[in-house]
LOMI-918349 format. One line per 3 residues: for each residue x, y, z of C-alpha. Coordinates in steps of 0.25 Angstrom, whole numbers, always signed. Layout:
// residues N
X/Y/Z  ...
//
This chain:
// residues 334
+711/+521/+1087  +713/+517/+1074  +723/+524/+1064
+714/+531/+1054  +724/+529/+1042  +719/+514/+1045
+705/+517/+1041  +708/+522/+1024  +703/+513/+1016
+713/+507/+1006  +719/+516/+999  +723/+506/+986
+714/+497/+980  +715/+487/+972  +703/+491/+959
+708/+482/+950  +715/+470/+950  +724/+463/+940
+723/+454/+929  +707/+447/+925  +695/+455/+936
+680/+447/+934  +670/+456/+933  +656/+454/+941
+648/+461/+929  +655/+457/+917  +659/+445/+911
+673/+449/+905  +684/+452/+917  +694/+464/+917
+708/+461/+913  +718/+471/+921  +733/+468/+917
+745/+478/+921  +742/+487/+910  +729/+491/+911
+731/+494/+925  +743/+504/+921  +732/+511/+912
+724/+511/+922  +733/+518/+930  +738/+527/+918
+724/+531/+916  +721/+535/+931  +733/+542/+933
+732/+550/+918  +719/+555/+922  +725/+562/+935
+713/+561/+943  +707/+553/+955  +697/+543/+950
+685/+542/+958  +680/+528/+967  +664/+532/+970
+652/+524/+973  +645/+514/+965  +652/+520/+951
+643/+530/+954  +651/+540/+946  +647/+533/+933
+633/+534/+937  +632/+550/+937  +628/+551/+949
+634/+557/+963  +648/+549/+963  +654/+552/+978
+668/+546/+977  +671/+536/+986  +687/+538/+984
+699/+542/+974  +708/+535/+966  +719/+543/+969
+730/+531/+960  +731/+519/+952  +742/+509/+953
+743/+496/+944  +749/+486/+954  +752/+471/+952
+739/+467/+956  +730/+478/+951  +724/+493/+949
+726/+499/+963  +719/+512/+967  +722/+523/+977
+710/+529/+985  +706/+538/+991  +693/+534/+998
+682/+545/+1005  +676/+543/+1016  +666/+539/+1013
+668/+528/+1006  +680/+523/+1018  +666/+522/+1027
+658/+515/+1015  +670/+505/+1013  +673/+504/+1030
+659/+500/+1031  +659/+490/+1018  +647/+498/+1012
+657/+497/+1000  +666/+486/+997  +671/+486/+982
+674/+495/+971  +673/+496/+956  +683/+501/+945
+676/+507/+932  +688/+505/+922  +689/+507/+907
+691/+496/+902  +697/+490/+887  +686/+486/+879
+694/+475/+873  +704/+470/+884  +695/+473/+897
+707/+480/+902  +704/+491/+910  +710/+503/+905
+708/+514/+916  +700/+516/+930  +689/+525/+930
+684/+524/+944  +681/+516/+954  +665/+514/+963
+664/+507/+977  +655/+497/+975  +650/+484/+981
+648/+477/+969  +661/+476/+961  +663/+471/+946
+676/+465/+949  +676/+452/+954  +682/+447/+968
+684/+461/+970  +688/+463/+985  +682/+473/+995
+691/+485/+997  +686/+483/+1012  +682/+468/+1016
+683/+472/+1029  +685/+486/+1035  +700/+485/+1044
+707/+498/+1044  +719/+491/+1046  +719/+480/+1038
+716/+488/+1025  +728/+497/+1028  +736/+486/+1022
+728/+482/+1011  +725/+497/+1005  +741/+497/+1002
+741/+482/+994  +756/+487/+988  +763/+487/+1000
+773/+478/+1004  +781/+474/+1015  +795/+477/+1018
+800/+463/+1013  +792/+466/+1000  +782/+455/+1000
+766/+460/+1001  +759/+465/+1010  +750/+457/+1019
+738/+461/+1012  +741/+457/+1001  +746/+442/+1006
+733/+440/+1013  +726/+445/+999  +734/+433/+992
+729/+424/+1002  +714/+427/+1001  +716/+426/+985
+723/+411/+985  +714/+406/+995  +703/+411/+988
+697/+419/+1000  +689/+432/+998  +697/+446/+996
+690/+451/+1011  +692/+437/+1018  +697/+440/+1032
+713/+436/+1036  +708/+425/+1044  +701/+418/+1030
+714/+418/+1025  +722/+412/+1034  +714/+401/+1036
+713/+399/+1022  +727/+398/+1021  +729/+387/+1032
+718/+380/+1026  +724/+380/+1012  +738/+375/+1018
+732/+365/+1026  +724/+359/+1013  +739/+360/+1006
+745/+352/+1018  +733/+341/+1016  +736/+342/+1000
+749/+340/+1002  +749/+329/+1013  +756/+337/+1025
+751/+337/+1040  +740/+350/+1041  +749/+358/+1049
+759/+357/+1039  +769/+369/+1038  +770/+378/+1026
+785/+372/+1025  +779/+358/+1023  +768/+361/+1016
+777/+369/+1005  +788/+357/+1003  +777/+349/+1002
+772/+355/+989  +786/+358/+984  +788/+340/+986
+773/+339/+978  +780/+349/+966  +793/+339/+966
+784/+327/+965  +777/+332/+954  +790/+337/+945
+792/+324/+950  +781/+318/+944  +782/+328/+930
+796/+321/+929  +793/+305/+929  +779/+309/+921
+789/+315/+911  +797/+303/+911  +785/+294/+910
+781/+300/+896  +796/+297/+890  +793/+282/+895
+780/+281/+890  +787/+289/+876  +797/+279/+875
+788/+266/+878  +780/+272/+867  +791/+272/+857
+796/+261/+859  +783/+252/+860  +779/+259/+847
+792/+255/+842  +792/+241/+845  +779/+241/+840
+781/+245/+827  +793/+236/+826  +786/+225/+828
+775/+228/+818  +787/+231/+807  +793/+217/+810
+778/+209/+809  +778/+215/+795  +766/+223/+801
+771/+236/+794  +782/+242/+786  +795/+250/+790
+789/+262/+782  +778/+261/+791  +784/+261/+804
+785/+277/+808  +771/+275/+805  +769/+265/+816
+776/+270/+826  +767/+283/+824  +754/+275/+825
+759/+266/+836  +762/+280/+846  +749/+284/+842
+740/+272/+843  +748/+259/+849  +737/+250/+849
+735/+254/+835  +745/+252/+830  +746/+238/+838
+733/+234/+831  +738/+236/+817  +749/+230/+818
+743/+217/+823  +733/+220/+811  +740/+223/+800
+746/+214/+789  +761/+210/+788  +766/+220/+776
+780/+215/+778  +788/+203/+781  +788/+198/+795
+801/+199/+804  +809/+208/+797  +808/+225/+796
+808/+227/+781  +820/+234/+776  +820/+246/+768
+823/+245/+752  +835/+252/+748  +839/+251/+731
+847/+240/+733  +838/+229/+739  +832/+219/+730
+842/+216/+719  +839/+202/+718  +823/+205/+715
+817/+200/+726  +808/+210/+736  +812/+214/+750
+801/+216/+760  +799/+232/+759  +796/+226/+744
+787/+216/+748  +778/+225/+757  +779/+235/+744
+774/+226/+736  +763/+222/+745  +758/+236/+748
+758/+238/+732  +751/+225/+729  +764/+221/+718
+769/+206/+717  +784/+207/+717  +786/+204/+703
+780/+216/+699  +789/+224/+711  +801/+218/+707
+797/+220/+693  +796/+236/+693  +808/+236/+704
+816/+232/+692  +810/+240/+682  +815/+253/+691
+826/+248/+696  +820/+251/+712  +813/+247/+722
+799/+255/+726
//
């Protein structure tokens, strides 16, 4: 004979989750952060009253609304807005025999934000707004749902309850929230043995191996982040130097001037080829074999131009009588 405390429903459940919840009738999702689920539970408890879970919201219909259960608390958890309830029983047979499956929170919500703001009740239902909603009973097991109508508990070492583990499970192998046991677990050897192949191991592969595996695949690629890094500073420097040799060689073939040569350099690193181009282009402005020297006020006291004078005059279109003539009219050179 079975233990009758095995066949409550669960006492807590989980009405509303955390963080962005999809709607099925509207375009524009929920967003539930810790503080609207303190208000929420601010507000229940201010009122001091039981709020009512009933059919088909038909207490908003103003018709005969049989309740179906009592909220009897509120707790914001890490997870979510978790109610206390106290079913009737008749909606115990109604949910044992999956006539209902779900259930629908009417909140007030922020006009703005579409953060809820309070509870206002709750209606079974089998056609939920919210999204992915699971069914508070996929499959009616007295003893099983022992376990998941106290979701907060923990095990003497601390860690989480079975229940929850398993719920983890369905939700990163993207199994349904009602999928049996048995789905799970051969999910989960499926998806190691696809990590094995990935990883180049032997199927039966050991979760040992298959973890020092992946830890050798995350050394190979910091080691691969590391000589890519040092790559760059090779390409970097080539780059410099090329650009520099470059520009040297076009300051020796007369091709531009010294005042020109950060210039250079700048349209070299930008455009090589460019640069390349106009140099074998352009015409010589400056004496062949030689870098020009700067002018300083003593050059030139026997009247006779240096090159940086030469290309000056050039680039003005003066002869060098005419140069030389205003240089000693000033007293300087230009």
């Amino acid at each position: 004979m079975k233990n009758p405390k095995n066949n409550a429903l669960p006492e807590w459940i989980l009405l509303l989750p955390l963080g962005r919840v999809e709607l099925l009738d509207r375009p524009e999702p929920l967003q539930v952060d810790p503080e609207s689920l303190a208000q929420m539970v601010t507000a229940f408890r201010s009122r001091g009253v039981d709020l009512v879970i009933d059919y088909e919201h038909q207490s908003l219909q103003g018709r005969r609304a049989p309740a179906a259960g009592w909220i009897k608390d509120l707790e914001d958890r890490d997870d979510g807005l978790w109610a206390r309830v106290d079913w009737t029983s008749q909606a115990q047979e109604y949910l044992r025999n999956r006539e209902y499956r779900y259930f629908s929170p009417v909140l007030q919500l922020d006009p703005e934000t579409r953060k809820p703001l309070a509870l206002m009740q709750v209606g079974l239902t089998n056609v939920p707004a919210i999204k992915r909603l699971p069914p508070l009973v996929a499959k009616w097991d007295p003893g099983a749902k022992e376990a998941a109508a106290a979701p907060r508990e923990t095990l003497e070492d601390g860690s989480a309850t079975r229940g929850e583990e398993v719920e983890k499970l369905k939700s990163f192998l993207g199994l349904a929230p009602d999928a049996e046991d048995k789905a799970v677990w051969t999910g989960v050897l499926e998806f190691l043995r696809n990590l094995s192949a990935v990883l180049k191991l032997p199927e039966e592969a050991a979760a040992l191996e298959i973890l020092n595996a992946v830890k050798a695949v995350q050394a190979d690629s910091q080691r691969l982040k590391e000589v890519e890094e040092e790559l760059r500073r090779l390409k970097s420097r080539l780059a410099a130097e090329t650009s520099g040799q470059a520009v040297e060689e076009a300051l020796k073939a007369g091709k531009i001037t010294p005042a020109q040569r950060a210039w250079a350099l700048e349209y070299y690193r930008q455009d090589a080829q460019g640069f390349q181009t106009f140099a074998a282009r352009a015409p010589q402005v400056a004496p062949i074999g030689r870098v020009l020297q700067l002018l300083d006020e003593g050059s030139n006291a026997q009247g006779h131009l240096v090159p940086e004078e030469v290309v000056l005059c050039r680039s003005l279109n003066l002869s060098p009588e005419l140069y030389l003539k205003a240089k000693a009219q000033t007293g300087r050179a230009f």
